[in-house]
C-alpha positions in Angstrom: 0.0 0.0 0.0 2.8 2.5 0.9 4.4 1.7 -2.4 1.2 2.2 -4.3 1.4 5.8 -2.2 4.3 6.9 -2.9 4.2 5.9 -6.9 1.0 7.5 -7.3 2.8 11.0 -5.6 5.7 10.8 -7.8 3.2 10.6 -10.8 1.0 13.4 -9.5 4.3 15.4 -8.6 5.1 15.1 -12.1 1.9 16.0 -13.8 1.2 18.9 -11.7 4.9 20.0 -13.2 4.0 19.3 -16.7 0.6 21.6 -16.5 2.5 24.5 -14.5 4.9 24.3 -17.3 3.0 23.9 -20.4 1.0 26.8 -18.7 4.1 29.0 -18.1 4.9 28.6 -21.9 1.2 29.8 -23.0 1.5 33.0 -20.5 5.2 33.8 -22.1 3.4 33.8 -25.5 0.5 35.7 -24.2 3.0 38.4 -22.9 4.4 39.0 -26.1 0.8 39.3 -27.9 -0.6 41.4 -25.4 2.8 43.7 -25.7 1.8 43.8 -29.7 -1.6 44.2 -29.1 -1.1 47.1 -26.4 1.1 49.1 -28.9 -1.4 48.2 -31.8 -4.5 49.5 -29.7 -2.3 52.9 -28.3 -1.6 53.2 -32.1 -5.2 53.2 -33.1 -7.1 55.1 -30.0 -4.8 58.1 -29.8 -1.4 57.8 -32.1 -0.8 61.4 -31.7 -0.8 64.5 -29.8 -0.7 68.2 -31.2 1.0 70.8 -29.9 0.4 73.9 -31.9 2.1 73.3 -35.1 4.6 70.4 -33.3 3.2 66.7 -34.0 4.5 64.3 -31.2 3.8 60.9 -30.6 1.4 60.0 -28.0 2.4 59.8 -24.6 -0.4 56.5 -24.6 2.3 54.8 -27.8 5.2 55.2 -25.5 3.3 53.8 -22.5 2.7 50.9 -24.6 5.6 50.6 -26.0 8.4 51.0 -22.5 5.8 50.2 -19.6 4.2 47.5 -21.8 7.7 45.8 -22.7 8.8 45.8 -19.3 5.3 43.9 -18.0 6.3 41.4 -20.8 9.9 41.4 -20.5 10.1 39.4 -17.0 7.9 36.9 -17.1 8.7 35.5 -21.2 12.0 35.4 -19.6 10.3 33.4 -16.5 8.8 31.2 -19.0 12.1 30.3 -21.0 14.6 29.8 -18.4 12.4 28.9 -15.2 9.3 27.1 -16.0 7.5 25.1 -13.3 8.8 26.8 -10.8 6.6 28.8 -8.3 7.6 32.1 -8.6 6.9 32.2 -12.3 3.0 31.3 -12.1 3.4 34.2 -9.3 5.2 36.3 -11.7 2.5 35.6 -14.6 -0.2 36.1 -12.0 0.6 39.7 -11.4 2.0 40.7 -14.8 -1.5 39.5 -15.8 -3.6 41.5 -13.7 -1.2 44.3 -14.8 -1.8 43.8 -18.6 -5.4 44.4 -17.6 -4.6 47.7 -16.0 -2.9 48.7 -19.1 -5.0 47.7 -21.4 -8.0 49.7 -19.1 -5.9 52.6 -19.1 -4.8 52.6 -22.7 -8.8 52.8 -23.7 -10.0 55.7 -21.3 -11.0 53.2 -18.8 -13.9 51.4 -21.4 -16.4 49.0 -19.2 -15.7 46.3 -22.0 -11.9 46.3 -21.6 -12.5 45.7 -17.8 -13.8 42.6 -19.5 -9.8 41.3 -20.0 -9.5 41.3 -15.9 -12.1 38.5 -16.0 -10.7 36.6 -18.6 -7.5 37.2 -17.2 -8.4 35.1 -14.0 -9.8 32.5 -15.8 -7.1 31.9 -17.6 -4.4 32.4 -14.3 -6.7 29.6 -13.2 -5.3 27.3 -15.7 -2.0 26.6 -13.4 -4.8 24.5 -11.0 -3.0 26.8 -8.2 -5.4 28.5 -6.3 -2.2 30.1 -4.9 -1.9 32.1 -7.6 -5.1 33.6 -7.5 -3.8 35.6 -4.6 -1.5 37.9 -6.1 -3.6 38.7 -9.0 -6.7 39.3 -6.5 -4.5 41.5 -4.9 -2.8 43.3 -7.8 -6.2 44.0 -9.2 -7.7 45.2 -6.0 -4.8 47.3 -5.4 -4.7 48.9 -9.3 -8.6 50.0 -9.0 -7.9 51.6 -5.4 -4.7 53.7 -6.2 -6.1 55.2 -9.4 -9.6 55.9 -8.0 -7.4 58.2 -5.8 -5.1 59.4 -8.2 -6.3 59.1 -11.7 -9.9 57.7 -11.6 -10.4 58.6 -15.4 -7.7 55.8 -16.5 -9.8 53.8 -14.6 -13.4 54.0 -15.0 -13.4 57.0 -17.5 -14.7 59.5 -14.8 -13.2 61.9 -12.7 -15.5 61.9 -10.4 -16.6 58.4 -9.5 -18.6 57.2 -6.4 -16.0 56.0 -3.8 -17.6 52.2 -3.8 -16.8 52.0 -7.1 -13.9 50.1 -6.5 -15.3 47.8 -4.0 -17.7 47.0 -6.6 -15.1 45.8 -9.1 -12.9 44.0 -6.3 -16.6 42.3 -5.2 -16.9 40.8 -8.5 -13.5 39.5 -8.9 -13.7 38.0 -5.8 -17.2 35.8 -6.7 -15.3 35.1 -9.9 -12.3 33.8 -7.8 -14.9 31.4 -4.9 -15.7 29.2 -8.2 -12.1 29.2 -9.8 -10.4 28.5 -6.7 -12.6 26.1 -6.0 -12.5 24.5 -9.7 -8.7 24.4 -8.9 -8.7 22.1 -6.1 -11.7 19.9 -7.5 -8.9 19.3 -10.8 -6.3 18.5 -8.4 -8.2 16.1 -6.1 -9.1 14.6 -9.5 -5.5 13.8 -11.0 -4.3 13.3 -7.5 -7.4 10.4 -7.4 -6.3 9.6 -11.4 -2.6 9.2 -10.5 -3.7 6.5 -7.4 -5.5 4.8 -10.3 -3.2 4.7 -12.7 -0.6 2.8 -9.8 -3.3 0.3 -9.0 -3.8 -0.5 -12.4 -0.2 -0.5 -13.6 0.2 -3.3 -10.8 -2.9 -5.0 -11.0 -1.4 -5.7 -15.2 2.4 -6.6 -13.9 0.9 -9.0 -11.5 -1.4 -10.6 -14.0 2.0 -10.6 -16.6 3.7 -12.3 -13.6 0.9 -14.8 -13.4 1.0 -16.1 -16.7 4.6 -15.9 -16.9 4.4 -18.7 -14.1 1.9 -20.4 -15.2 3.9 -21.1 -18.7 6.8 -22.3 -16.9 4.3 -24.9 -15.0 3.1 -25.7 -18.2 6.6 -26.3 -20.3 7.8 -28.4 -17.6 
């Protein structure tokens, strides 16, 4: 029984490495899409500013451009030389959450771009850690409050918007986060449960090989 354990942890152990990987890899692509995307949308909103006669690039371009690369720069890094290992799915967690500021920020503060925090979690969910739901929770929670104080039009398009507003948004993320967080630990009760059954039958299928291999030796002699 305590072999049949500790097989079935080494298998889980290395399942769970193989998803946090393959899952690192899809954020380090998503990285460099959203760092195209940001500079595509920053081109297309607002690509320039005049200044009397003086045409200068938008300070929104070079936003996207520096502030975007350096969200994107870390974490494909992350993904190339360190995948699997915790503080990357940390690191994608809150570069994430901070794409979604961006991206809020880059449109004015639209309602539907709020839209990519959302999706955002959903897709942080894919590690099946609900650890890392904390720091993207927390990034997001923290975004909305600082720039309610500050800059509330980057935000929610206002300049004057009621001071709930960002206990509203932080409410919703967390009802989104109960279900994920629970969806996490359901999938990893169910490979854990998978790994166990994998053992059982892996031994159950050597035993029965052993069997017959016996039971042709009785027979040739």
């Amino acid at each position: 029984v305590l072999a049949i354990v500790r097989r079935a942890e080494e298998r889980y152990q290395a399942h769970r490495d193989q998803v946090y990987r393959a899952t690192d890899r899809l954020f380090g692509a998503l990285m460099a899409c959203q760092w195209v995307f940001g500079i595509v949308l920053a081109l297309t909103v607002s690509p320039y500013a005049w200044e009397g006669k003086v045409r200068t690039v938008h300070v929104h371009v070079w936003t996207a451009v520096i502030l975007g690369g350096i969200l994107s720069s870390l974490p494909i890094a992350l993904a190339v030389w360190r995948p699997g290992w915790v503080v990357t799915r940390h690191v994608m967690a809150a570069a994430q959450m901070l794409w979604s500021a961006l991206l809020v920020h880059l449109t004015g503060g639209r309602i539907e771009t709020h839209f990519h925090v959302f999706g955002s979690l959903a897709l942080i969910a894919f590690y099946r850690d609900y650890k890392v739901m904390i720091p993207a929770t927390v990034v997001v929670a923290a975004d909305h409050f600082l720039r309610q104080l500050f800059w509330p039009e980057s935000v929610f398009g206002t300049a004057a918007p009621e001071w709930w507003r960002f206990l509203e948004h932080a409410a919703w993320v967390v009802f989104e986060d109960i279900f994920l967080v629970l969806n996490c630990l359901y999938a990893m009760r169910e490979l854990r449960e998978i790994c166990v059954q994998q053992v059982e039958l892996h031994r159950a299928q050597n035993l029965q090989n052993d069997i017959s291999a016996l039971l042709n030796v009785v027979a040739d002699a």
